[in-house]
DRENDO-134784 format. One record per residue: residue number from 0; residue in three letters; x, y, z of N, C-alpha, C, O in turn. Coordinates in steps of 0.001 Angstrom, whole numbers, plus 500000, padded with zeros to 6 digits. Atoms other than C-alpha are relative to their C-alpha. Example, Ala and Ser with C-alpha at 12.3 -4.5 7.8 and 13.67 -1.06 7.14 Angstrom:
REM DRENDO-134784
<node resi="0" resn="ALA" n_u="500890" n_v="498810" n_w="500000" ca_u="512300" ca_v="495500" ca_w="507800" c_u="500900" c_v="501200" c_w="500000" o_u="501936" o_v="501181" o_w="500665"/>
<node resi="1" resn="SER" n_u="499180" n_v="498810" n_w="499940" ca_u="513670" ca_v="498940" ca_w="507140" c_u="499230" c_v="501090" c_w="500730" o_u="499739" o_v="502198" o_w="500899"/>
//
This chain:
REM DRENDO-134784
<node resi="0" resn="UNK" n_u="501321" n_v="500573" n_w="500057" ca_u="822858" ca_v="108034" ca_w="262285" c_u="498951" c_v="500959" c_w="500543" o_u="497777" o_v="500964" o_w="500171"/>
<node resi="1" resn="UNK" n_u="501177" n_v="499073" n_w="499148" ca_u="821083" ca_v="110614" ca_w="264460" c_u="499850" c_v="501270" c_w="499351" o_u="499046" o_v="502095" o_w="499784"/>
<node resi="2" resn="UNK" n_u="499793" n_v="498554" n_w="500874" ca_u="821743" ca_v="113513" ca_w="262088" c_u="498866" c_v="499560" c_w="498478" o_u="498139" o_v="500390" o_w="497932"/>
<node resi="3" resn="UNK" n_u="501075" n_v="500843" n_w="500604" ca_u="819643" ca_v="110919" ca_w="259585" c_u="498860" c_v="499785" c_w="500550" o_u="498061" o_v="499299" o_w="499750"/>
<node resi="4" resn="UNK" n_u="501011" n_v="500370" n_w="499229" ca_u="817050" ca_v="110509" ca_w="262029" c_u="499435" c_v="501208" c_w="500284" o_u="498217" o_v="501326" o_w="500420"/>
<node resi="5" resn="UNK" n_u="500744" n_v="498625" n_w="500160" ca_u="816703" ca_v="114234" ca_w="262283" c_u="499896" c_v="500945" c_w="499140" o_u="499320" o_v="502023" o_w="499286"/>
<node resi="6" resn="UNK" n_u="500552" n_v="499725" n_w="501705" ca_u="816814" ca_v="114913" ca_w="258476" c_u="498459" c_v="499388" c_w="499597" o_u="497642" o_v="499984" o_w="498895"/>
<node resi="7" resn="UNK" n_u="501093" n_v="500168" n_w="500296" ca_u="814000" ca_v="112854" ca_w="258371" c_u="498739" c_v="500513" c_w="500433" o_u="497741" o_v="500735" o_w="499747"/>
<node resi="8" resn="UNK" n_u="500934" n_v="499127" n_w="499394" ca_u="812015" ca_v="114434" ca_w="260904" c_u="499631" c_v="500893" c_w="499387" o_u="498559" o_v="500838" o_w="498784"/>
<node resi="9" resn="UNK" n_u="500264" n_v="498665" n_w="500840" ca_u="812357" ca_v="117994" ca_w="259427" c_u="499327" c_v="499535" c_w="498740" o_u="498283" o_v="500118" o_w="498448"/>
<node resi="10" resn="UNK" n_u="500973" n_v="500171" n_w="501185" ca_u="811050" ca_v="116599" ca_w="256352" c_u="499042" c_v="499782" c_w="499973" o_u="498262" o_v="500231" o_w="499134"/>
<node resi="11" resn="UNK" n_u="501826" n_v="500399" n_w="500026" ca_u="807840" ca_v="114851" ca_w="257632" c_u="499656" c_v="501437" c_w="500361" o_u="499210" o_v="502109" o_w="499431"/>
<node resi="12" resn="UNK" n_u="500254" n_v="499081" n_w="498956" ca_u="807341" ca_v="117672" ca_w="259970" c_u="499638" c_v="501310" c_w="498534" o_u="498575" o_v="501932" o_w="498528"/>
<node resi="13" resn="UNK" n_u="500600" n_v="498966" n_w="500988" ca_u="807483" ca_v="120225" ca_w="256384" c_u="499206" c_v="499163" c_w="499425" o_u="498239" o_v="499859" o_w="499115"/>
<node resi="14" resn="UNK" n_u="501179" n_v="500403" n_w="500718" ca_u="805280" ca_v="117766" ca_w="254701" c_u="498879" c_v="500050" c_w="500546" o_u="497883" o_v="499978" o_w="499825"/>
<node resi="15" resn="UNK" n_u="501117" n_v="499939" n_w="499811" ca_u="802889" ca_v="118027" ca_w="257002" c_u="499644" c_v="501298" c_w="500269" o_u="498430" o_v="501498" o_w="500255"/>
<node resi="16" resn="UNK" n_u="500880" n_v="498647" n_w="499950" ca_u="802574" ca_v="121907" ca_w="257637" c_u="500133" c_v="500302" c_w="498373" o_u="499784" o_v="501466" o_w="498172"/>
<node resi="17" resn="UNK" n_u="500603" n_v="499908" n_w="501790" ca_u="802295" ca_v="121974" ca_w="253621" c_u="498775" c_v="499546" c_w="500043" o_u="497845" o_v="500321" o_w="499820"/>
<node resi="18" resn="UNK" n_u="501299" n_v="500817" n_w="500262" ca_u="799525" ca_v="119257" ca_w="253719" c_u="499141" c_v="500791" c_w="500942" o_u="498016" o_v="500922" o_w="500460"/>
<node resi="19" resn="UNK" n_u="500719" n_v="499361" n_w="499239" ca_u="798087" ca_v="121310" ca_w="256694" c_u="499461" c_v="501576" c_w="499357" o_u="498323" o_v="501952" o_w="499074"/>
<node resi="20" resn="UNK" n_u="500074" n_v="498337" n_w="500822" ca_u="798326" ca_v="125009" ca_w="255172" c_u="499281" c_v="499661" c_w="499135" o_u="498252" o_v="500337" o_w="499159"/>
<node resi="21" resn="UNK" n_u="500635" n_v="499827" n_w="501388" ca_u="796985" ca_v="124123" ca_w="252145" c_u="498218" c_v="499012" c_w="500148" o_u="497295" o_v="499159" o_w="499346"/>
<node resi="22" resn="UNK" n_u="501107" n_v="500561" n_w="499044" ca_u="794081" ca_v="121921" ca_w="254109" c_u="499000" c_v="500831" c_w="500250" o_u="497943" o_v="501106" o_w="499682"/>
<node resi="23" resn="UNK" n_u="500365" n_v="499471" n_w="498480" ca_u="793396" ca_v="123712" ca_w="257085" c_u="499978" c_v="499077" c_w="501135" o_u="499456" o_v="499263" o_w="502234"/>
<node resi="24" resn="UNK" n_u="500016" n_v="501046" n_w="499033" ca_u="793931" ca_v="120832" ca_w="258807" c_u="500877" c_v="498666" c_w="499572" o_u="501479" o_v="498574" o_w="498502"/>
<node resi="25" resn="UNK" n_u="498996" n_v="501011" n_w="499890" ca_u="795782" ca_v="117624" ca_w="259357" c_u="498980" c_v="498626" c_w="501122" o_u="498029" o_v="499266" o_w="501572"/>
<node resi="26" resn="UNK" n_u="500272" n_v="500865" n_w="498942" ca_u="794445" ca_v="114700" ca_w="261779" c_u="500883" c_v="498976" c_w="500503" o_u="501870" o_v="498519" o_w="499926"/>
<node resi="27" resn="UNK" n_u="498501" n_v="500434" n_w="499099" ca_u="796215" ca_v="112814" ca_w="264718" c_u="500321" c_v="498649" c_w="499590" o_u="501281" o_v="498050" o_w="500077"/>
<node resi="28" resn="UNK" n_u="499137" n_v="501423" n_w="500437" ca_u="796318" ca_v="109322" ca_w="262629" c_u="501345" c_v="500550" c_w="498648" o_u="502309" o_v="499872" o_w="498293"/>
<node resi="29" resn="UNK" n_u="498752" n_v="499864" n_w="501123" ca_u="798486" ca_v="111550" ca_w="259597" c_u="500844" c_v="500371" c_w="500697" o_u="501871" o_v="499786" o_w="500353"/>
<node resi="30" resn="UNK" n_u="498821" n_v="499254" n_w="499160" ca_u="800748" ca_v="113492" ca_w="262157" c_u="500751" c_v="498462" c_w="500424" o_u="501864" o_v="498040" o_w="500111"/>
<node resi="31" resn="UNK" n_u="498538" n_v="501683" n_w="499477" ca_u="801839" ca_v="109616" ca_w="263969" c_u="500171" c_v="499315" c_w="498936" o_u="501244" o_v="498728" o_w="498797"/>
<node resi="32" resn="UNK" n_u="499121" n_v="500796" n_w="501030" ca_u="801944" ca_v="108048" ca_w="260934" c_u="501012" c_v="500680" c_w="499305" o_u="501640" o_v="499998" o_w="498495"/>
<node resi="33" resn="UNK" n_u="498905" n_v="499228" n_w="500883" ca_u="804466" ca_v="111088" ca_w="259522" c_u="501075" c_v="499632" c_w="501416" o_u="502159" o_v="499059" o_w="501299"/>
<node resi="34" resn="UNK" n_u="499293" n_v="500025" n_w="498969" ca_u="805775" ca_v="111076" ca_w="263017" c_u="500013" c_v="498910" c_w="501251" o_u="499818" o_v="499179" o_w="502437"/>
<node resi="35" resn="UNK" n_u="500752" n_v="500560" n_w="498841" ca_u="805325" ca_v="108090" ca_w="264836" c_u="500888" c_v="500245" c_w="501301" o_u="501973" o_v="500823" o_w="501249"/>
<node resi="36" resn="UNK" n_u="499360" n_v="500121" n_w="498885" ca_u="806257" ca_v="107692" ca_w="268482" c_u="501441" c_v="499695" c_w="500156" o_u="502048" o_v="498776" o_w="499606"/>
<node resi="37" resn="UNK" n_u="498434" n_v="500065" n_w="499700" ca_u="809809" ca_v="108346" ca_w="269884" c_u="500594" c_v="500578" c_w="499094" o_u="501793" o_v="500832" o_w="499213"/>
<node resi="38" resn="UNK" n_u="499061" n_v="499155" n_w="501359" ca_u="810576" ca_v="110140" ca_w="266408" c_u="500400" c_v="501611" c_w="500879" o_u="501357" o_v="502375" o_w="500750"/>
<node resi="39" resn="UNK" n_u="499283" n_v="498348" n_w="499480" ca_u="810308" ca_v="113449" ca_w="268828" c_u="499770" c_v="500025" c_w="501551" o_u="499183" o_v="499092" o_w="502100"/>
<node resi="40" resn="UNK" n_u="500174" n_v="500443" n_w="498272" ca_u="810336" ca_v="114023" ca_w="272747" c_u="498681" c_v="500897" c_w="500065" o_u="498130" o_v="501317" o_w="499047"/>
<node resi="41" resn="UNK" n_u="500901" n_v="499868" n_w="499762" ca_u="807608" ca_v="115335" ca_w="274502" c_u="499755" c_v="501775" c_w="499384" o_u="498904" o_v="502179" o_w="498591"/>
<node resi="42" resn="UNK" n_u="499844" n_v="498634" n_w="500323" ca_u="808558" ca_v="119219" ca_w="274243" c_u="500120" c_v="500227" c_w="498563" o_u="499729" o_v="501348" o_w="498236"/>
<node resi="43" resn="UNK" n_u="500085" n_v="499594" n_w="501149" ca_u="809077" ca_v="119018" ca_w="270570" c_u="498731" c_v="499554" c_w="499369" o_u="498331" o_v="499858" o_w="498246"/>
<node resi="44" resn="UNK" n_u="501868" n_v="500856" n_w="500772" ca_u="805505" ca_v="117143" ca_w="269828" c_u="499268" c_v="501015" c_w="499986" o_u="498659" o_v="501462" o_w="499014"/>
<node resi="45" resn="UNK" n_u="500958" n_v="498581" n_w="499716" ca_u="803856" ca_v="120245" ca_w="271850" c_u="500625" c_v="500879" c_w="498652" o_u="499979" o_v="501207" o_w="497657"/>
<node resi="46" resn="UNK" n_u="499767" n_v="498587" n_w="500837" ca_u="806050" ca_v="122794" ca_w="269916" c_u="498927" c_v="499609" c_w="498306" o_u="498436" o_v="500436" o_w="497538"/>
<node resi="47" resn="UNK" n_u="500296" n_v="499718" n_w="501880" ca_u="804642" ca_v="121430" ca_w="266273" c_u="498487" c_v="499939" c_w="500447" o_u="497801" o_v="500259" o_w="499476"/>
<node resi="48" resn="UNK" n_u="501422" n_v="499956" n_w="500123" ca_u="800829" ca_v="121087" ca_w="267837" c_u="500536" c_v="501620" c_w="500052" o_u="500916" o_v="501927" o_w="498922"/>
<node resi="49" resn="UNK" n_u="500132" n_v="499080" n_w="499543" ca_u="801372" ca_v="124695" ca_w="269255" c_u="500012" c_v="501047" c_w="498229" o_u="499243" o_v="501897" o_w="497781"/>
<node resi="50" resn="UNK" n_u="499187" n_v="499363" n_w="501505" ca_u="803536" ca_v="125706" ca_w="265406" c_u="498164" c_v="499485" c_w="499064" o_u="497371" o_v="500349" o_w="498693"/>
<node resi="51" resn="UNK" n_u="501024" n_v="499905" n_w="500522" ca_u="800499" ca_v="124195" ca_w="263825" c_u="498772" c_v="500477" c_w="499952" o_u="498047" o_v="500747" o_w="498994"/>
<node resi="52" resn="UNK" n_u="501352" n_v="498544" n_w="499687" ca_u="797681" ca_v="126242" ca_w="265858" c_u="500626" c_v="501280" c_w="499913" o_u="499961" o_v="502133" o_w="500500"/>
<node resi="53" resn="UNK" n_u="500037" n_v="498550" n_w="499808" ca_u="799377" ca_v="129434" ca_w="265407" c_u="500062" c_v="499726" c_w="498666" o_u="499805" o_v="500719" o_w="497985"/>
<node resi="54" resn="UNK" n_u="500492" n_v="499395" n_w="501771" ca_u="799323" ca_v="128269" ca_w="261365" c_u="498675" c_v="500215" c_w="499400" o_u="498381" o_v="500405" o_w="498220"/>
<node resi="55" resn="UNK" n_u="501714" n_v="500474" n_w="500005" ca_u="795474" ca_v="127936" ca_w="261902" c_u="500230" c_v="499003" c_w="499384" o_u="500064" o_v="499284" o_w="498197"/>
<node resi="56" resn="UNK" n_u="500149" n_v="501202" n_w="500241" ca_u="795972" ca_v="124265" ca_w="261202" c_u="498816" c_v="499406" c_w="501195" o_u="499056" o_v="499209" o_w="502386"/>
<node resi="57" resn="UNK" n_u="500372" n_v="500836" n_w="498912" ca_u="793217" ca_v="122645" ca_w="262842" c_u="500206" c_v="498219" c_w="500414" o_u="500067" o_v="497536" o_w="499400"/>
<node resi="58" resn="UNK" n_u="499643" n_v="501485" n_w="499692" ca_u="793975" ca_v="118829" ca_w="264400" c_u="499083" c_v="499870" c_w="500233" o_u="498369" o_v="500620" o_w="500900"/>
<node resi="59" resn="UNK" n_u="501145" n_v="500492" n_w="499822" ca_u="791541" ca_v="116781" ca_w="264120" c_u="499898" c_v="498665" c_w="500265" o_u="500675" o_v="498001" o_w="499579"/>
<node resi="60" resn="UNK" n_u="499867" n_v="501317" n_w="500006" ca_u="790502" ca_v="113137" ca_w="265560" c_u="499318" c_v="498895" c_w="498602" o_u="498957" o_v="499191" o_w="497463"/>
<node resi="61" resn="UNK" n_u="500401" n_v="500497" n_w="501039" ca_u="789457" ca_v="110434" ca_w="263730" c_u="498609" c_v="500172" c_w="499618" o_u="498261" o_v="499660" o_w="498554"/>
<node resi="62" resn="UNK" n_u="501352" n_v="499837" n_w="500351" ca_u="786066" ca_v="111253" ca_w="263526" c_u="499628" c_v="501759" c_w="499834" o_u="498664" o_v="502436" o_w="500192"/>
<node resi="63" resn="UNK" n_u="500098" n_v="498534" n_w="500503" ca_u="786821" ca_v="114783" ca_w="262167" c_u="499752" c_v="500895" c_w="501357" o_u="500001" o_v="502088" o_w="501186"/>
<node resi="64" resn="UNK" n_u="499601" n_v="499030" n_w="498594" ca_u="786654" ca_v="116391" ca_w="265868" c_u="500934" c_v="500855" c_w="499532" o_u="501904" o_v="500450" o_w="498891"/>
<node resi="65" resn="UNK" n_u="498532" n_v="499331" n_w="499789" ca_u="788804" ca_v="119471" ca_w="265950" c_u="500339" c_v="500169" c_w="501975" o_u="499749" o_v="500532" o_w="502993"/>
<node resi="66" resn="UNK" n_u="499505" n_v="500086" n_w="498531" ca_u="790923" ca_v="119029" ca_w="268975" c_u="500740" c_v="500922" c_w="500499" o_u="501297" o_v="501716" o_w="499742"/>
<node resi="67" resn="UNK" n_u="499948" n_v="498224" n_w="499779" ca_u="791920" ca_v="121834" ca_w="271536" c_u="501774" c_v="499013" c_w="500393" o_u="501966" o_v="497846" o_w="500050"/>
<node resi="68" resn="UNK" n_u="498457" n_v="500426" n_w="499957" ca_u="796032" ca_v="121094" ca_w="272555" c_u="500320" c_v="499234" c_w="500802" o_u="501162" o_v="498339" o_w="500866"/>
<node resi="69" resn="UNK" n_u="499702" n_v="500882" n_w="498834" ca_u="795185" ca_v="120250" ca_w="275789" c_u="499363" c_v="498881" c_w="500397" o_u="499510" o_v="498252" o_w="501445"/>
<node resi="70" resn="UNK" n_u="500534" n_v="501411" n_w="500057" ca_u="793135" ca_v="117470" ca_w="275012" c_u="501448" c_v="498722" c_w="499650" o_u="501447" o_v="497538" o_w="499985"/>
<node resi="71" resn="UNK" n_u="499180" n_v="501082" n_w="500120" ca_u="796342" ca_v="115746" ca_w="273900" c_u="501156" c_v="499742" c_w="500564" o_u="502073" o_v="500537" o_w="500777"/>
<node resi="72" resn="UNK" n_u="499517" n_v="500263" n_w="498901" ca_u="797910" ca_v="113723" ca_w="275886" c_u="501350" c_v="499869" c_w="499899" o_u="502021" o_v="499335" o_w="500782"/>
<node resi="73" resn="UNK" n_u="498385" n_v="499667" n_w="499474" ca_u="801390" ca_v="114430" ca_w="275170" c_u="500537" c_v="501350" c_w="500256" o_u="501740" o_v="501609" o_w="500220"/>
<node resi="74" resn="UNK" n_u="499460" n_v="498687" n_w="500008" ca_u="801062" ca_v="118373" ca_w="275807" c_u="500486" c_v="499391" c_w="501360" o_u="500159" o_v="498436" o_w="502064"/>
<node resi="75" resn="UNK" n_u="499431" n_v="499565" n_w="498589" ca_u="803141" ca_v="119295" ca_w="278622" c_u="499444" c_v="500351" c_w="501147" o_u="498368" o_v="500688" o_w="500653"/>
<node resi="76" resn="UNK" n_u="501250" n_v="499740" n_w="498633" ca_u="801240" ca_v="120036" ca_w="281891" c_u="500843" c_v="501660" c_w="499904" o_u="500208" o_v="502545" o_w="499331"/>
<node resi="77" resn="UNK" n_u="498459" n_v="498670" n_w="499586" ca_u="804421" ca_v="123224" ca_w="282532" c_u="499431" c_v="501005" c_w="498704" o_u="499282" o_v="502215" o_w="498879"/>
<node resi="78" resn="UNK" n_u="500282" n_v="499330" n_w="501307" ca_u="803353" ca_v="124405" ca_w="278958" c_u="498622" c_v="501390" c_w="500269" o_u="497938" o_v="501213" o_w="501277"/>
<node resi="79" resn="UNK" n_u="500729" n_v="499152" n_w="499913" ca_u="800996" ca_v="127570" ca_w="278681" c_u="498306" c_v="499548" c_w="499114" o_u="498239" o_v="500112" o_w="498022"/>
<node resi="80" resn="UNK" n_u="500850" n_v="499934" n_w="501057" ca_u="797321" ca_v="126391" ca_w="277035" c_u="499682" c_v="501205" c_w="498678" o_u="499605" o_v="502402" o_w="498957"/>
<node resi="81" resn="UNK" n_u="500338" n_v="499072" n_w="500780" ca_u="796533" ca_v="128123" ca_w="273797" c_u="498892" c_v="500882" c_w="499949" o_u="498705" o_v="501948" o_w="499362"/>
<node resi="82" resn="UNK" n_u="501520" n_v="498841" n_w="499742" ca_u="793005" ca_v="129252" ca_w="274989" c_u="500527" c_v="501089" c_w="500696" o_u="500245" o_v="502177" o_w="500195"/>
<node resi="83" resn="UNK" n_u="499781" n_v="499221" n_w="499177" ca_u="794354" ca_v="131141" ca_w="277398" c_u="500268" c_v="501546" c_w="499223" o_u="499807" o_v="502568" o_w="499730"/>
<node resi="84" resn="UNK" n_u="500457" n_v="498860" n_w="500469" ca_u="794947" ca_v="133859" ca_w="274891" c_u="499175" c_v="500876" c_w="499536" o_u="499498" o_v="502055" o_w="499397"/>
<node resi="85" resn="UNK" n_u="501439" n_v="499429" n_w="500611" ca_u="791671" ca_v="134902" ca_w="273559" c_u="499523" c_v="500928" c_w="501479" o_u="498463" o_v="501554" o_w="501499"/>
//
């Protein structure tokens, strides 16, 4: 069952850096509705915001905001911000 549960993942997870790439963006009601809650733990949520800012995907709220990583509240605190490189 859990090998089903993480076939499905990988699949939203490529449907949405397709829908993103070919975008430039994605927003945080399509990501939980591809992925809703508990589909991934905390460390794998960061990795696909982080996988999606290094595809220049921007995330955006519902009111078209683009949002920075550490506005959302399931990055990791331990995690490195992405500004920090510039």
């Amino acid at each position: 069952m859990s090998s089903l549960k993480i076939g499905r993942s990988h699949k939203a997870r490529k449907a949405l850096f397709t829908r993103g790439i070919r975008r430039g963006f994605l927003t945080l009601d399509e990501i939980d509705e591809a992925l809703p809650s508990g589909s991934l733990t905390d460390a794998e949520r960061w990795l696909l915001f982080y996988s999606l800012k290094a595809s220049r995907v921007e995330i955006r709220d519902s009111n078209g905001n683009t949002l920075d990583l550490a506005e959302r509240p399931s990055a990791i605190d331990s995690e490195p911000e992405l500004d920090q490189q510039h």
